[in-house]
C-alpha positions as CSV (number, residue, x, y, z in Angstrom):
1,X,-15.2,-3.8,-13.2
2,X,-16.1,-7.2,-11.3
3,X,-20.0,-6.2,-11.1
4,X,-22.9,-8.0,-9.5
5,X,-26.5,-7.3,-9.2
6,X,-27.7,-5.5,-6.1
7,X,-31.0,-5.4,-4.2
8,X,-31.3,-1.6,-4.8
9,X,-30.3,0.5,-8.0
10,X,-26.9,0.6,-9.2
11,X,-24.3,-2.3,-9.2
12,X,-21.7,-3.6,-6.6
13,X,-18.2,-3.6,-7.5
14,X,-14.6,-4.5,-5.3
15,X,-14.3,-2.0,-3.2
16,X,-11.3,0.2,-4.3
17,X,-9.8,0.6,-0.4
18,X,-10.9,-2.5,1.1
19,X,-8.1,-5.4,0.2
20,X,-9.0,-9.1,-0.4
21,X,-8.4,-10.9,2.7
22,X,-7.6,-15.0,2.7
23,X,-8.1,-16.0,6.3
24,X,-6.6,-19.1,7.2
25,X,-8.1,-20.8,10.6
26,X,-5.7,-23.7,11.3
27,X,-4.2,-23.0,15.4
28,X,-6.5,-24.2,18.4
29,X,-8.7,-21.5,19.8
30,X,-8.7,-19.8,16.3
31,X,-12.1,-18.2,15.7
32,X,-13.9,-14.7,16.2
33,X,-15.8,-13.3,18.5
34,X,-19.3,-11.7,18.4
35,X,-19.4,-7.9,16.4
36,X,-21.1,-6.4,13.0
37,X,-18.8,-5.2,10.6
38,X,-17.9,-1.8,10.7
39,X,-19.4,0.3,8.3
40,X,-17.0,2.4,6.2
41,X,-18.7,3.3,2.9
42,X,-22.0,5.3,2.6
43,X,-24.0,3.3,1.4
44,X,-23.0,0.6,3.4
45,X,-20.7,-2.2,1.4
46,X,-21.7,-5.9,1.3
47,X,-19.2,-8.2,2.8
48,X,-18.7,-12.0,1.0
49,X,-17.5,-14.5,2.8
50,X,-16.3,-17.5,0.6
51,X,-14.9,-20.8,2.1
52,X,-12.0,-22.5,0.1
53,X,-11.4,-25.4,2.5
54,X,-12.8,-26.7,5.8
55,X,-12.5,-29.7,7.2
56,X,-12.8,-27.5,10.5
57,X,-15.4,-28.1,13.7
58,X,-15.6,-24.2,12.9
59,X,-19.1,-22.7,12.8
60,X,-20.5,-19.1,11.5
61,X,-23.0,-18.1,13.9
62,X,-25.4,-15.3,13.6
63,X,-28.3,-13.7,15.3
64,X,-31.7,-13.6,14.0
65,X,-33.7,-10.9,14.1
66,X,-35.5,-12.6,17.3
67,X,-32.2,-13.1,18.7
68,X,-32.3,-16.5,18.1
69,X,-28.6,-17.8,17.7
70,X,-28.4,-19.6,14.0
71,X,-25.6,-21.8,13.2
72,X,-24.3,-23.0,9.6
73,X,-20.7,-25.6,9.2
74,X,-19.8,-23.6,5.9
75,X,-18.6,-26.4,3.1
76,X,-16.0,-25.7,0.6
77,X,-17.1,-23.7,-2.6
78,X,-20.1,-22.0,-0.6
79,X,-20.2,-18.7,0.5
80,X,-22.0,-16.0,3.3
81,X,-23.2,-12.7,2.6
82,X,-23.6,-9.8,4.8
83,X,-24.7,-6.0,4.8
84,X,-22.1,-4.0,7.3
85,X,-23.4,-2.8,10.2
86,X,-25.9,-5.8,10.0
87,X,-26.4,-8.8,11.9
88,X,-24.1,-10.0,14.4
89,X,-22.1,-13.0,14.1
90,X,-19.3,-14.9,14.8
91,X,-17.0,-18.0,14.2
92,X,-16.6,-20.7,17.0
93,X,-13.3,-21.2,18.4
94,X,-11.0,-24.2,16.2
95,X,-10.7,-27.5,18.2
96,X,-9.3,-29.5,14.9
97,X,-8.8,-29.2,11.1
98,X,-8.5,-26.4,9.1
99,X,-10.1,-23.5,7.6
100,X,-9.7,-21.6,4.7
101,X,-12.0,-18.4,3.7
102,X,-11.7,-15.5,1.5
103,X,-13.3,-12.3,2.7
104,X,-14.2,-9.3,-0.1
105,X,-15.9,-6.0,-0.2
106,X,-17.7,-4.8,-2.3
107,X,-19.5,-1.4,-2.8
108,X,-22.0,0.1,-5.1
109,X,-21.0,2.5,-8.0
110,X,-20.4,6.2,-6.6
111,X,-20.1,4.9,-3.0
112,X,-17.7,7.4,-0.4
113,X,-15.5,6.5,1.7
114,X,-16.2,7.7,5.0
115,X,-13.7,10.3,6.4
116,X,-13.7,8.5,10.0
117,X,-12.9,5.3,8.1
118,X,-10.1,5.9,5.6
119,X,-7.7,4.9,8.2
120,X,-9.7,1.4,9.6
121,X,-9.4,0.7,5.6
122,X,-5.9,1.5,5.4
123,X,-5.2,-0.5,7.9
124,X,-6.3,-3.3,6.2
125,X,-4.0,-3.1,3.6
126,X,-4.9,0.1,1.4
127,X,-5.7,0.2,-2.2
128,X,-5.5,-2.9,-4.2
129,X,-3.5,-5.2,-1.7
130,X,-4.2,-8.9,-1.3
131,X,-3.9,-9.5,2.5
132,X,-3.1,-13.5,3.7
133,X,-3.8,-13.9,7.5
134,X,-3.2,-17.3,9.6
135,X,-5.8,-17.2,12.9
C-alpha cells in the first residue's frame, strides 16, 4: 500500500479504479478549460498533480475562495494538490514548449466507489491501467 498522511483520520492510498494518467502538453492550443474534478469516491479522493517537464508558457490557474483568479508556472519535480469537487481550475492554452504531468488518485482506506461513477472511472482506464495521453 502507497500510503500518505491525510488531514482527517485514516490514510490515503492509489485509488484501486482510478489509473495513473501521464499527460503530455506539447500541440498549440493544448490546455484545459475551467471545471472541478468530478467526484467519484465517498469520501471524496485527492487528486496529485506532478510535473515531470515544462519548459511550457502553460499555467495552472485556480479560483480563490474570493474568486480571485491565482496563477502558478508549475517547475519540474513540483507538484499540485486538490480535493475533488473543490476549487476550480484550469491550464492555459500551449503557445510553445512542452509539458509533461502525471495525474494520480488517491483515496482514503474503506473509501466506495460511487455507483453513478463506476463507469466515468472505467472510462479512464479501469483497474490498475497506466493511461499515456498527448493534448
Amino acid at each position: 500500500m502507497i500510503a500518505l498522511h491525510g488531514d482527517e483520520d485514516g490514510h490515503l492510498m492509489l485509488a484501486p479504479d482510478v489509473p495513473n494518467e501521464m499527460r503530455i502538453y506539447e500541440k498549440n492550443g493544448a490546455g484545459m478549460e475551467w471545471h472541478s474534478d468530478d467526484i467519484l469516491y465517498d469520501p471524496p479522493q485527492v487528486e496529485v498533480v506532478l510535473t515531470l517537464e515544462n519548459n511550457s508558457d502553460c499555467c495552472t490557474m485556480w479560483k480563490a475562495a474570493n474568486q480571485s483568479i491565482q496563477s502558478v508556472q508549475t517547475t519540474p519535480n513540483s507538484g499540485l494538490v486538490l480535493k475533488s469537487g473543490g476549487v476550480e481550475h484550469k491550464v492555459s492554452p500551449l503557445r510553445s514548449g512542452r509539458r509533461v504531468i502525471l495525474k494520480l488518485a488517491f483515496v482514503r482506506e474503506g473509501a466506495v466507489l460511487l455507483d453513478d461513477m463506476i463507469g466515468h472511472a472505467s472510462h479512464h482506464g479501469g483497474k490498475g491501467k497506466k493511461k499515456k495521453l498527448k493534448i
